[in-house]
VOPAGU-2260 file (C-alpha; in pm, 1 decimal, decimal comma):
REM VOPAGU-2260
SITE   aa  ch    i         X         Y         Z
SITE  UNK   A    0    -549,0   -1488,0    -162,2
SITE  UNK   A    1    -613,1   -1147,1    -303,4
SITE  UNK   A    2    -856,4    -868,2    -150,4
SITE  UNK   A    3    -979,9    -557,1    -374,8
SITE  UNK   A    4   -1070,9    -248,6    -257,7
SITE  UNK   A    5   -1293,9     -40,3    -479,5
SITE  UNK   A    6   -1163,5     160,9    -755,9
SITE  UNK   A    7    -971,8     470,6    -655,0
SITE  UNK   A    8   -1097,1     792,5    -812,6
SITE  UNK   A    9    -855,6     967,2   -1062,2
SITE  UNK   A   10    -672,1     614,4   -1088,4
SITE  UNK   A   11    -707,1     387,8   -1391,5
SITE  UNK   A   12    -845,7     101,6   -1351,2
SITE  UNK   A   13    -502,8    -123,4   -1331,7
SITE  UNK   A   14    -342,8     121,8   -1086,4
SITE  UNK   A   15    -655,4      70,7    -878,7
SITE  UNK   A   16    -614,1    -281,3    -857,2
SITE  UNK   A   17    -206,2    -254,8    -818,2
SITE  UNK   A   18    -288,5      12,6    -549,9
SITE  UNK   A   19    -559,1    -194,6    -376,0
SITE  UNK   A   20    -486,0    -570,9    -441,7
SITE  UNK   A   21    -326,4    -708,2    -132,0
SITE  UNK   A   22    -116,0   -1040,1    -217,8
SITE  UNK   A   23     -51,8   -1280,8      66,3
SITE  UNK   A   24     300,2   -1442,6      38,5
SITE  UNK   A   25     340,1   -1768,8     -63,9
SITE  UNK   A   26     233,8   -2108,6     187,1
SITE  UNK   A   27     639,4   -2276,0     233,1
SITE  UNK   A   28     562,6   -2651,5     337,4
SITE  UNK   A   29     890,8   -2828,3     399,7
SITE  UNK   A   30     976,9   -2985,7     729,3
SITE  UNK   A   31     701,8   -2842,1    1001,1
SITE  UNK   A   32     326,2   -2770,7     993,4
SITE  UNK   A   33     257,4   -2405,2     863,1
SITE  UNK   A   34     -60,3   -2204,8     961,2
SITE  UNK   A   35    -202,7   -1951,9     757,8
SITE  UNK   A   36    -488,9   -1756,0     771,5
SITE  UNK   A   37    -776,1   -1780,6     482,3
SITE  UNK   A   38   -1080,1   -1525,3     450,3
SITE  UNK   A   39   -1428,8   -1666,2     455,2
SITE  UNK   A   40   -1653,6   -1440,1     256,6
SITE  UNK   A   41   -2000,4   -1425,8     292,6
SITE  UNK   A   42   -2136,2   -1668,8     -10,7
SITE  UNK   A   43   -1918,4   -1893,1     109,4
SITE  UNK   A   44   -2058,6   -1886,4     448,1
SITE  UNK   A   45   -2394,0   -1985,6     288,8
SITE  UNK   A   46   -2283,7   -2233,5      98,8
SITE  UNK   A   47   -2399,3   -2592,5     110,1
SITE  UNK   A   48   -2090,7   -2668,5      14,0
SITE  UNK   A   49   -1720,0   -2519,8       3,3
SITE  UNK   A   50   -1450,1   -2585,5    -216,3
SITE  UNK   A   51   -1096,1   -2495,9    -134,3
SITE  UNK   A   52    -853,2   -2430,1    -410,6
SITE  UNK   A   53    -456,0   -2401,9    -340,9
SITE  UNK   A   54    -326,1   -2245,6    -716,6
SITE  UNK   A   55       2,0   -2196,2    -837,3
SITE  UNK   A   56     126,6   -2480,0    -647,7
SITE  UNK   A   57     510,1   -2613,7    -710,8
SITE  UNK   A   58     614,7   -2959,1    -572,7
SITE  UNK   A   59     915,7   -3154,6    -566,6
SITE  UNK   A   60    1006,2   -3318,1    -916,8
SITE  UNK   A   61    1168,7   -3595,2    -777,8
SITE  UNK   A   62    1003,8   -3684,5    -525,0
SITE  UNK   A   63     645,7   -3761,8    -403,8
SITE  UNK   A   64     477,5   -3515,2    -104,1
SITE  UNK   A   65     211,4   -3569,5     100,6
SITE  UNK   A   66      26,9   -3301,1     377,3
SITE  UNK   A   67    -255,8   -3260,2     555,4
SITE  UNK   A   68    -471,8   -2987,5     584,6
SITE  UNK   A   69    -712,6   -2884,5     900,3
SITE  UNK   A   70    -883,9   -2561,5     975,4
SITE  UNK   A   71    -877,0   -2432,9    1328,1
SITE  UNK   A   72    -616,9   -2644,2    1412,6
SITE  UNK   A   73    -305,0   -2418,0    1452,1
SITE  UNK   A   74    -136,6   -2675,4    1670,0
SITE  UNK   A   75    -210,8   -2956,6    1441,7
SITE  UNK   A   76     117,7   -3221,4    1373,9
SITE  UNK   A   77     202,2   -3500,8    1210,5
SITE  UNK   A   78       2,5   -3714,8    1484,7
SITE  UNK   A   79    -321,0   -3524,3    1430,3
SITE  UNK   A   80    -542,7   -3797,5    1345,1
SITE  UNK   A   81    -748,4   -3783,0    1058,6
SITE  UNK   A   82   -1118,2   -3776,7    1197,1
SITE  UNK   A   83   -1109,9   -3490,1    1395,8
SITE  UNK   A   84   -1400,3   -3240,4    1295,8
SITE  UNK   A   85   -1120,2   -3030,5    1181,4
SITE  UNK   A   86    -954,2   -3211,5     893,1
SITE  UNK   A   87    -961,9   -3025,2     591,3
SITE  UNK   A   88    -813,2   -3301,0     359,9
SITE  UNK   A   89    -499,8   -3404,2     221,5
SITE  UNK   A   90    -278,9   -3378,6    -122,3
SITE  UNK   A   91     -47,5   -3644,7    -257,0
SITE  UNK   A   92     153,0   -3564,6    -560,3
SITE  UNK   A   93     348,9   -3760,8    -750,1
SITE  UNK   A   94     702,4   -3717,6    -916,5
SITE  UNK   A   95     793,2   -3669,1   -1283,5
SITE  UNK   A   96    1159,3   -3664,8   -1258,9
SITE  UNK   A   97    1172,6   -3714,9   -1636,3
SITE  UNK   A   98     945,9   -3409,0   -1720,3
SITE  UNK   A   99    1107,3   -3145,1   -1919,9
SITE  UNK   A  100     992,6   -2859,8   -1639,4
SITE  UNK   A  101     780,7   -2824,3   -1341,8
SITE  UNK   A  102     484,7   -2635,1   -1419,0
SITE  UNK   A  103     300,2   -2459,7   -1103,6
SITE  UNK   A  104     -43,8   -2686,3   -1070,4
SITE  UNK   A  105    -336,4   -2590,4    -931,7
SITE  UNK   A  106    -545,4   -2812,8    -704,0
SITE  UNK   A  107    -929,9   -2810,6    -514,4
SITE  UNK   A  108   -1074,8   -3040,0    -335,6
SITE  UNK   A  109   -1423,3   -3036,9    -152,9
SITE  UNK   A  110   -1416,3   -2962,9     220,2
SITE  UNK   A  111   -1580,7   -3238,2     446,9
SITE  UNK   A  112   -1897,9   -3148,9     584,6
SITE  UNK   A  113   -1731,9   -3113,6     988,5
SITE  UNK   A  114   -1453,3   -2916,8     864,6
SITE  UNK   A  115   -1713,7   -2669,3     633,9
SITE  UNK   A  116   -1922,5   -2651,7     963,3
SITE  UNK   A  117   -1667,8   -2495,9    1140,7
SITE  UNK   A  118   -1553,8   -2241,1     833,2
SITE  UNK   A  119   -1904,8   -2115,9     789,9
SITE  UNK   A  120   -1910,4   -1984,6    1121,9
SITE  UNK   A  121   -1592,5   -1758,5    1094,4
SITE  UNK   A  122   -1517,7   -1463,9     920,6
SITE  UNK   A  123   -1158,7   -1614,2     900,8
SITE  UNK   A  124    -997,8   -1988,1     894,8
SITE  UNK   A  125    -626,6   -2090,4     999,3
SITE  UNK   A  126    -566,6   -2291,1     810,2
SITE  UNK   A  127    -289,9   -2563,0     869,8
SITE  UNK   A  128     -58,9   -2765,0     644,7
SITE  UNK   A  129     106,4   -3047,5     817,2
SITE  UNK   A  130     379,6   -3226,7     599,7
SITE  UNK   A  131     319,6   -3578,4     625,0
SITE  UNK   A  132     610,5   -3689,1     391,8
SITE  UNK   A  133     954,1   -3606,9     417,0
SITE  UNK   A  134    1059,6   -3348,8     169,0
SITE  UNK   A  135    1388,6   -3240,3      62,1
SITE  UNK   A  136    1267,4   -2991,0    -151,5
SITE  UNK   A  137     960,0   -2770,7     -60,4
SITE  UNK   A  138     632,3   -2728,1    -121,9
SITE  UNK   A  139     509,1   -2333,5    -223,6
SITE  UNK   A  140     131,8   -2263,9    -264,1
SITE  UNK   A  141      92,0   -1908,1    -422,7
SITE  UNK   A  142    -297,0   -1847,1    -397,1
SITE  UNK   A  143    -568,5   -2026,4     -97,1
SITE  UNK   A  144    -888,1   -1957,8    -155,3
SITE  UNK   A  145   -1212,1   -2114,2      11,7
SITE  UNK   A  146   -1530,4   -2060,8    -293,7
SITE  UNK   A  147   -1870,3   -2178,7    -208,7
SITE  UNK   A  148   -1999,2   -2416,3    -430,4
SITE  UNK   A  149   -2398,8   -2544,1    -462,9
């Protein structure tokens, strides 16, 4: 998640963004839920429809991980069921133990309509990640993002 200020006078325009990008650290799923907080900007408020993207994502290479996702939920666990108004989605991803490397991956899936009723009215979401497998090795997510999409 990145925010930019405008351009600082007597500043070129990378030190601008270096001076005025601010770079959330990295979502850490491994053995409990973690809840972070996403900005909702205005087009995506009046969107018909909102996508949320999770980019530069590393998994597990030998194993498979699962986790849910639900938005105003901060207290949500691993017996949060499903169809609550809240649920954001899930991600499944599977192993590749016999891959050369693990390239970062990015990922977006479409919010459902409950859970993209509830974003549009906030300026911000929480945002909550609830491991549903058991991982030995975490999960990182660099960059959550909600975009509208029509």
């Amino acid at each position: 998640m990145y925010r930019l200020c405008g351009a600082a006078a007597g500043l070129s325009r990378l030190a601008a963004l270096l001076a005025c990008a601010a770079v959330a650290p990295p979502v850490v799923i491994l053995d409990k839920p973690v809840t972070i907080t996403v900005d909702v900007p205005e087009p995506v408020r009046r969107a018909n429809h909102i996508l949320l993207q999770l980019e530069q994502v590393t998994t597990p290479r030998k194993t498979s991980a699962t986790w849910n996702m639900f938005v105003e939920l901060p207290d949500a666990g691993e017996r949060s069921p499903v169809d609550l108004p809240n649920f954001a989605g899930y991600v499944t991803t599977l192993p590749n133990p016999s891959a050369a490397t693990n390239p970062p991956k990015g990922m977006s899936l479409q919010l459902p309509d409950p859970a993209a009723r509830l974003v549009r009215k906030l300026h911000s979401v929480r945002l909550t990640f609830v491991p549903v497998t058991k991982l030995t090795e975490s999960v990182r997510i660099g960059v959550v993002r909600l975009v509208p999409i029509d």
